[in-house]
N, C-alpha and C positions, 0 to 999 in steps of 0.2 A: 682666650681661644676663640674660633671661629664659632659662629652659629653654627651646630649642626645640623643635617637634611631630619627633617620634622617625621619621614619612614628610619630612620637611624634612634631617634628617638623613641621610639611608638615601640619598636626590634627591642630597644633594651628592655624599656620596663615594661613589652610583656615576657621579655625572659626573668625577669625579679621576679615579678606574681607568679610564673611556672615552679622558678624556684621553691618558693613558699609555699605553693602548693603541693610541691612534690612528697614530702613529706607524710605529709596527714591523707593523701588520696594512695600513696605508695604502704601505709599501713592498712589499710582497707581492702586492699589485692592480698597481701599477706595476710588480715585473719581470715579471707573468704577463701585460702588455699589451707590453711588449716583447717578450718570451719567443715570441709569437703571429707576431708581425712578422719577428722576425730568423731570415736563413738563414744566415750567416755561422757554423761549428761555433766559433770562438774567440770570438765575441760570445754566443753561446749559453750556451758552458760559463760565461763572468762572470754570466751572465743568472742562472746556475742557482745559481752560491755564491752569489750575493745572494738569491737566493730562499731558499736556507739557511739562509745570515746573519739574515734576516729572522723564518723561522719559529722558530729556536730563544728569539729574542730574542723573538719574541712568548709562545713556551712560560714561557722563566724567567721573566717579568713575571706570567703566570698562577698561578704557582707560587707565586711571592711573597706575590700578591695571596691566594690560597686562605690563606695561614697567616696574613698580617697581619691579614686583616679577616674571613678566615670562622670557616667552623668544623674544618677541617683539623688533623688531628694525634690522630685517633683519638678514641676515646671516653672517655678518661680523662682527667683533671682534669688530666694533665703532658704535655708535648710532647720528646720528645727534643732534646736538644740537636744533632744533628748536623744533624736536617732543616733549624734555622733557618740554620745553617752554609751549607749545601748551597745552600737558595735565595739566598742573602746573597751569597756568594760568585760564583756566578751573575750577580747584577743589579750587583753590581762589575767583575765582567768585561765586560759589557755597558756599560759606561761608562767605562773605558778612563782611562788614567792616574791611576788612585787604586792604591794599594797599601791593602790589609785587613791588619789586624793584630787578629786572633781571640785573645782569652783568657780563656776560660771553665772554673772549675774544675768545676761541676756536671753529669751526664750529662742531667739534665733539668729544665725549669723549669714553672712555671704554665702556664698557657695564658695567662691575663692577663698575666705576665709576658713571653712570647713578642712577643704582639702588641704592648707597649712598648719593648720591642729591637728588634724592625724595622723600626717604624715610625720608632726614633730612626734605625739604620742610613740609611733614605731619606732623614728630613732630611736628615743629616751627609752624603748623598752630596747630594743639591741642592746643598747650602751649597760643595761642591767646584767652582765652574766652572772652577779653572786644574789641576783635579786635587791629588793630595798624598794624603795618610794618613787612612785612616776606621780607628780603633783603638775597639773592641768590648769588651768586659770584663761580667761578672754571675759574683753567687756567690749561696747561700742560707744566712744567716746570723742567727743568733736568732728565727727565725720570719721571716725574710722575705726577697725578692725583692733584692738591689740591683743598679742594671744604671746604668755608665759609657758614653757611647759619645760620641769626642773627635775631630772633624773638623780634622786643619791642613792650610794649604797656604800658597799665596802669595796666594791671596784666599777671602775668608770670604764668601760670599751667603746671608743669611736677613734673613729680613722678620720685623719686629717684631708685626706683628700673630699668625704663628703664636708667636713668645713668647708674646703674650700667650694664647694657646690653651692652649698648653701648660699655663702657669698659672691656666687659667680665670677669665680678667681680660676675656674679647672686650668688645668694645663692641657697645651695638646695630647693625645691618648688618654687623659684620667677619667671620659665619659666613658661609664662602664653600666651596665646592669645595678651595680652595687652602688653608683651614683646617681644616677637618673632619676629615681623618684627626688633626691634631693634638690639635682637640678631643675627640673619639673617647676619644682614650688616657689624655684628662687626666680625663672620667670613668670608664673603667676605673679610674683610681688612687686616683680619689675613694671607690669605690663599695671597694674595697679597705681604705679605712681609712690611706691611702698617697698619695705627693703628685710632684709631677714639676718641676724647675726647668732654666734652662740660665745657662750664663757668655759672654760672644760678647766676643771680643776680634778686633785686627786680623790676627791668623793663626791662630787656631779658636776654635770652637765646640764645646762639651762640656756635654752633656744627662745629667742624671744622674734617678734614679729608687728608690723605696724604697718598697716593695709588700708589705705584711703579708699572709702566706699562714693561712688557712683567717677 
C-alpha cells in the first residue's frame, strides 16, 4: 500500500487509545452516578472499590500508553528497562488470568526498541481471550535490539490483517485504528534498518523483532 498522510495516521491510533480507554474512564461516570443515588453505607463502600478499580485501571492504560506511543522515558535515546516492566506488568494485571513471564537480560533498551516490546506485549495480550502465558524476552546483542514475546494459552485470537501490518504487507483500506499501532512499529523497524515477523499457531503466537541500534 501507499504511505499514508502521517495526520491519517496520528487520527487512527488516537482513536485506538480512545478506544481503550473508553472503557475503564466510561466505568467511573457510572459508579459516580450510582455513587450520587445510593445511601445504603455497604452499597456505597462497593460503589467506591469500583470507583477504585476503575481509576487505577484507567492510570495504568495511561501509563502504558505514554511509553508505547509517546515520548515518555526521559530524554535520552534508552529507556530503562524496569519502567517497561512496571507498566506491562500493570496492564497484565488488569487483564486477569494471564500469567507474565519477564526476561530481560539488559538494564536498558532503545526507545524504538521499548515501543516494539509493548506494543508486541498488547498484542500477545489481545490474542489471550481464555487467558494463559504472555512470555517477554530482549537482549542487546551485535549492535542490535532483539525482542521475543510468545502468547500461549488455550486459544490464540489475532487477526491476519495486523500480521500483515506487522510485516508491512496492509492492503489498500486495511489501515484501521485496529492496525495502526501495529503498523506504527513496523516503520519504527523499518526506519531502524530492522524488520518484525510473527508465527501463529493453534496455542501461541510469538512476535519476534531485530532492531539495529545507532
Amino acid at each position: 500500500m501507499n504511505q499514508p498522510d502521517p495526520l491519517e495516521l496520528a487520527a487512527l491510533l488516537c482513536s485506538r487509545l480512545c478506544h481503550d480507554l473508553l472503557s475503564p474512564v466510561g466505568a467511573l461516570t457510572n459508579g459516580l452516578e450510582l455513587l450520587a443515588d445510593e445511601r445504603d453505607p455497604d452499597m456505597r463502600e462497593r460503589c467506591m472499590d469500583l470507583l477504585e478499580q476503575s481509576a487505577r485501571t484507567s492510570a495504568d492504560k495511561l501509563k502504558f500508553f505514554r511509553l508505547a506511543f509517546g515520548a515518555a522515558g526521559g530524554f535520552g535515546e534508552s529507556v530503562p528497562v524496569d519502567e517497561a516492566r512496571k507498566v506491562t506488568e500493570a496492564l497484565v494485571g488488569d487483564a486477569k488470568r494471564v500469567t507474565l513471564d519477564w526476561s530481560l537480560s539488559a538494564d536498558r533498551l532503545p526507545k524504538g526498541a521499548v515501543k516494539v516490546l509493548l506494543n508486541f506485549a498488547q498484542i500477545g495480550l489481545d490474542a489471550l481471550v481464555r487467558g494463559g502465558t504472555l512470555a517477554i524476552g530482549a537482549e542487546r546483542r551485535d549492535g542490535a535490539s532483539e525482542i521475543v514475546v510468545r502468547a500461549s494459552g488455550p486459544r490464540i485470537a489475532f487477526d491476519e490483517t495486523i500480521g500483515r501490518a506487522l510485516e508491512n504487507r496492509l492492503q489498500p483500506g486495511e489501515l484501521t485504528s485496529r492496525t495502526s499501532a501495529a503498523y506504527m512499529i513496523a516503520q519504527l523497524a523499518a526506519q531502524a534498518g530492522g524488520g518484525l515477523q510473527f508465527m501463529l499457531s493453534d496455542d501461541a503466537l510469538v512476535l519476534g523483532a531485530v532492531l539495529p541500534e545507532g
